[in-house]
C-alpha positions, -999 to +999 in steps of 0.1 A: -637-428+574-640-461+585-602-472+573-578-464+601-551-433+588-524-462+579-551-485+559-564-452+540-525-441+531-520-477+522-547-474+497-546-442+485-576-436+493-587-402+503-619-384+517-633-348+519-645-334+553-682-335+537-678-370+523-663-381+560-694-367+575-722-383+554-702-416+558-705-409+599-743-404+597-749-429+574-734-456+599-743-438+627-785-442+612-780-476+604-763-489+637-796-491+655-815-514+632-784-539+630-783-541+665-824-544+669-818-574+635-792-591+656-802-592+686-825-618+687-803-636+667-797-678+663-770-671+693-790-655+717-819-679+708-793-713+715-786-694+750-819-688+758-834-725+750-800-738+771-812-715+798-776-694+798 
């Protein structure tokens, strides 16, 4: 599910509606923490201190 149609035919590489859907919540529950990880990250930090 997170191949675009073309890439997965490329491949060969096929996925169930169930298999698609725990994929989906799976990235969809782990989204939020990256985000929180990252964003007070070394870049935003360097902008901060450089008064951007």
């Amino acid at each position: 599910d997170l191949l675009p149609i073309w890439a997965s035919e490329m491949l060969d590489v096929t996925q169930g509606p169930v298999q698609r859907r725990l994929i989906r919540l799976g990235v969809n529950n782990t989204a939020p923490i990256l985000r929180w990880a990252v964003r007070d990250g070394s870049a935003q930090r360097a902008k901060r201190r450089m008064g951007m």
